[in-house]
C-alpha positions as CSV (number, residue, x, y, z in Angstrom):
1,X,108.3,114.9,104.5
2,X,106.5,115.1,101.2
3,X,104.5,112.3,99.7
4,X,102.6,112.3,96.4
5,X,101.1,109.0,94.4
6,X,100.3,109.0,90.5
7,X,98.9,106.3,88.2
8,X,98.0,106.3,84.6
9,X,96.3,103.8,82.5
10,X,98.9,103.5,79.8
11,X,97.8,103.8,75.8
12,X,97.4,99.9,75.3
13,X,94.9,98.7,78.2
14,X,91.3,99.4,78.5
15,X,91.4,99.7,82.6
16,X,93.7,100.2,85.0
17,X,94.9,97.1,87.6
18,X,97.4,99.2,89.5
19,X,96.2,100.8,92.8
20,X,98.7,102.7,95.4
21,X,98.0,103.6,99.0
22,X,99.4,106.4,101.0
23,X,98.6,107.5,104.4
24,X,100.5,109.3,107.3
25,X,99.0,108.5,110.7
26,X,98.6,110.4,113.7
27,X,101.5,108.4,115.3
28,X,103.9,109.6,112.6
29,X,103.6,106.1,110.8
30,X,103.7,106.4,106.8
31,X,102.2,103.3,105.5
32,X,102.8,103.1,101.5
33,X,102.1,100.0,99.2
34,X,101.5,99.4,95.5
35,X,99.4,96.6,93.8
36,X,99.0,95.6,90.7
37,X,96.6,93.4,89.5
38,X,96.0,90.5,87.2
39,X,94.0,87.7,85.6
40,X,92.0,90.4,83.0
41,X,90.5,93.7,83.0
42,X,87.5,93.1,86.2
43,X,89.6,90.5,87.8
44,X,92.8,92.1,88.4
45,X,91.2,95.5,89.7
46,X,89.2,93.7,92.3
47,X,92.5,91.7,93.3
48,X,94.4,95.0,93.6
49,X,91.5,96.8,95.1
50,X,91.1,93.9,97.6
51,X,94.5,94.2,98.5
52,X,94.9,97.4,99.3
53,X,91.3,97.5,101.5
54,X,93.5,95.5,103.2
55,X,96.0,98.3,104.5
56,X,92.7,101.3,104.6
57,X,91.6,99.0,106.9
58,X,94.8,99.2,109.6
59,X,94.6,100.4,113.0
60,X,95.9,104.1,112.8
61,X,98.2,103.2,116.2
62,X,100.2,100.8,113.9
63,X,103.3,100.0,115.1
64,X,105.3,98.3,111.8
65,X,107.1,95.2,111.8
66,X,108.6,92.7,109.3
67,X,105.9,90.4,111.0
68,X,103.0,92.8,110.8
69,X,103.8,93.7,107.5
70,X,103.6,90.1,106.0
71,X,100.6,89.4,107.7
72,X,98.7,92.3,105.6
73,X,99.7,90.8,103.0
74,X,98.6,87.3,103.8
75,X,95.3,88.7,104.8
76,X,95.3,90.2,101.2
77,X,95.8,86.4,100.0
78,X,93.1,85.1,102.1
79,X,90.6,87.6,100.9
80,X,91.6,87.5,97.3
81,X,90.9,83.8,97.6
82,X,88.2,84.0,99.2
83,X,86.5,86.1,96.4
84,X,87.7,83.8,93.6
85,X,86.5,80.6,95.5
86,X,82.8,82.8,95.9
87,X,82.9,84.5,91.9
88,X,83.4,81.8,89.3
89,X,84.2,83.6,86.8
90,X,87.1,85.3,88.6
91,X,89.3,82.6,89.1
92,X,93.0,82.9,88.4
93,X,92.6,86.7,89.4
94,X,95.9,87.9,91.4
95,X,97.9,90.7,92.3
96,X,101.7,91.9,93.0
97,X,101.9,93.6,96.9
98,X,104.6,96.1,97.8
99,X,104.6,97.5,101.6
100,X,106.5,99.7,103.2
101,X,106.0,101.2,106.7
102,X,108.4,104.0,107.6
103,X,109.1,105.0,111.8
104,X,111.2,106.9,113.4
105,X,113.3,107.1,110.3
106,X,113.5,102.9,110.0
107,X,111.7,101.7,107.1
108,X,109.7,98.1,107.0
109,X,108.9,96.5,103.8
110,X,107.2,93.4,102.4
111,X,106.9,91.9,98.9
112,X,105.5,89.1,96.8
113,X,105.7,89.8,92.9
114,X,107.3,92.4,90.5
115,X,106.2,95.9,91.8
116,X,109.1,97.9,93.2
117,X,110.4,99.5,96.3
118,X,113.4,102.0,95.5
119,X,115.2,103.7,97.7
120,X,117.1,107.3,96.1
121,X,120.0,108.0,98.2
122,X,122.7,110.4,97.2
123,X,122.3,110.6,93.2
124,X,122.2,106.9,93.6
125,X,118.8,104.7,92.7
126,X,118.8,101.1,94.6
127,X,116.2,98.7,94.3
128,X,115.4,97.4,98.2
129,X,112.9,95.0,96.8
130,X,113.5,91.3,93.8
131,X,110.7,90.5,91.4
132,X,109.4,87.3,91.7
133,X,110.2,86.4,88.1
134,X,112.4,84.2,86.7
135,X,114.7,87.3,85.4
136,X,114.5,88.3,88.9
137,X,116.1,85.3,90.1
138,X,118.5,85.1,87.6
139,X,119.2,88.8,87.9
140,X,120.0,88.3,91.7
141,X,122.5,85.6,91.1
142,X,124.4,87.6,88.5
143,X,123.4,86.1,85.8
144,X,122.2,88.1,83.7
145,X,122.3,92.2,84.0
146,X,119.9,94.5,84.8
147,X,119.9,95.4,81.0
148,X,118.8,91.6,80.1
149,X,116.1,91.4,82.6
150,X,114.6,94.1,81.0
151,X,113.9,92.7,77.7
152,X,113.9,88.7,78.7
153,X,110.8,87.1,77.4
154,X,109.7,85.7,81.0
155,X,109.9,89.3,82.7
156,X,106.0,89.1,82.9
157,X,105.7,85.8,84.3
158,X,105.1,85.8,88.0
159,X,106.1,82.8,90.1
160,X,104.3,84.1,92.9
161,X,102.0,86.9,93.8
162,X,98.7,87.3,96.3
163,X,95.9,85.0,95.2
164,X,97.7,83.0,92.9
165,X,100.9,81.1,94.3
166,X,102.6,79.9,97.5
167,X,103.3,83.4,98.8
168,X,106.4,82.8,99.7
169,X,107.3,86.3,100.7
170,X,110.0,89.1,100.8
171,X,110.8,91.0,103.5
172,X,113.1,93.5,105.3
173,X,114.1,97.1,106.9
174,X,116.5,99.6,107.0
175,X,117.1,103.4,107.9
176,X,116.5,106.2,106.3
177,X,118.5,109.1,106.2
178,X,116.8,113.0,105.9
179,X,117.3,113.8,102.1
180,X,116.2,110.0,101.4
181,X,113.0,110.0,98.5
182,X,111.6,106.2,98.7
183,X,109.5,105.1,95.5
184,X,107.3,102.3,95.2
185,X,106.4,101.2,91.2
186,X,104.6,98.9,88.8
187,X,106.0,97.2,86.3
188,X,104.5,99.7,83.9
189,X,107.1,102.1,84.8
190,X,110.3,100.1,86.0
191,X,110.3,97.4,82.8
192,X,110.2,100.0,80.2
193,X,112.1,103.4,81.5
194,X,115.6,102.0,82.7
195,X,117.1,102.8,85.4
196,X,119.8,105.5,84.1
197,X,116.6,107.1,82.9
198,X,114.8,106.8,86.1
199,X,118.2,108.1,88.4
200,X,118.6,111.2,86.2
201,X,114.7,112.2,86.3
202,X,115.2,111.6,89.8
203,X,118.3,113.9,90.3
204,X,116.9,116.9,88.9
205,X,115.9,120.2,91.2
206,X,111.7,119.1,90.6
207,X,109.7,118.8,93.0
208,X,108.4,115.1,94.1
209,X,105.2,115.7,92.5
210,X,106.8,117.0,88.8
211,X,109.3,114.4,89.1
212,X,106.7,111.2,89.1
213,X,105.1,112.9,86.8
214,X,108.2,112.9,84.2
215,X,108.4,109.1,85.3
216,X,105.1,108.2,84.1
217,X,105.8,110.8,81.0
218,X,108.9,108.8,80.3
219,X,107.2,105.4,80.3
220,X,104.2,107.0,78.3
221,X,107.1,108.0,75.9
222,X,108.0,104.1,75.3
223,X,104.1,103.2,74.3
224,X,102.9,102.7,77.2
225,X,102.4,99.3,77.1
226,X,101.1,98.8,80.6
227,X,99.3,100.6,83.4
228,X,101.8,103.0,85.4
229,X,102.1,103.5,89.1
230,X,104.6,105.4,91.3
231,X,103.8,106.8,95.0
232,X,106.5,108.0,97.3
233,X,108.1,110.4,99.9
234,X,110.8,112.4,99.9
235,X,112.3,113.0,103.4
């Protein structure tokens, strides 16, 4: 198994929100997540950063569950509130949460927001993981494409993320087979490199390492209009 994580600040912002996580335990856990934060430049790095203390702070004999999984993240809530309630002048901060917990070749994930987990089988890029957006929504009941999502005016609007909504959380599992490379994004990458770009970058003979790197590249290519985040293993 190889794993790598890259993030990039983009051309347009003045900081980077999006932090990643990536950490291989001695039980043979891999415990991966992306965040990506919001409510202004200070505000939505301490949200992301808060959040992902969160999983730096897990016991290394983790065993992963749906259950486990969404209780990290409602811990992230709790502390992200926490800090607003105790900082004035970071109220409204927030942040997307994307977990995934891979054992004995069974994969756990959680979700609240519009970060991304993928899951590159075969030639074939699926998305394991809906954005909390209304284009996600409609997206998921078929109607609109994936091609509309992409350039509807409410694709930035979260209806729910840590810190700042009901958390009404996503969750789920399922195997993974050896050859399998599992990706977790920001939106920085995913809403403006589609995902015919994505799969072919993906199917080349690179590396994991020179292939998130021609990710990022790609979405740098577009403007980058937002901070950019991938981490991921290949198995």
């Amino acid at each position: 198994m190889l794993t790598f994580g890259i993030s990039h600040r983009g051309f347009k912002r003045n900081s980077n929100q999006d932090r990643f996580f990536c950490r291989e335990f001695e039980n043979g856990v891999l415990l991966m997540s992306v965040a990506d934060g919001m409510g202004g430049q200070a505000e939505g790095a301490t949200a992301a950063q808060l959040a992902i203390d969160v999983l730096g702070e897990v016991d290394p004999a983790l065993v992963p569950t749906e259950t486990e999984l969404k209780r990290l993240i409602r811990e992230a809530d709790r502390r992200v509130r926490q800090y607003a309630e105790q900082n004035e002048k970071f109220e409204g901060m927030g942040t997307t949460l994307t977990i995934t917990a891979v054992r004995k070749k069974i994969a756990y994930w959680a979700h609240v927001g519009d970060s991304r987990l993928y899951v590159f089988r075969g030639g074939e890029l699926s998305a394991m993981t809906m954005d909390h957006t209304i284009p996600g929504f409609l997206l998921a009941d078929g109607k609109i494409t994936k091609k509309e999502a992409m350039i509807h005016p409410m694709r930035s609007g979260l209806l729910d993320c840590v810190g700042c909504g009901s958390l009404d959380l996503d969750s789920g599992r399922f195997d993974v087979s050896d050859g399998d490379l599992l990706m977790l994004t920001t939106d920085g990458l995913h809403d403006y490199v589609s995902e015919q770009t994505i799969q072919a970058i993906l199917r080349s003979e690179h590396g994991i390492e020179d292939k998130f790197q021609e990710l990022v590249d790609a979405a740098l290519e577009t403007g980058g209009h937002d901070n950019i985040t991938v981490v991921g293993a290949q198995f």
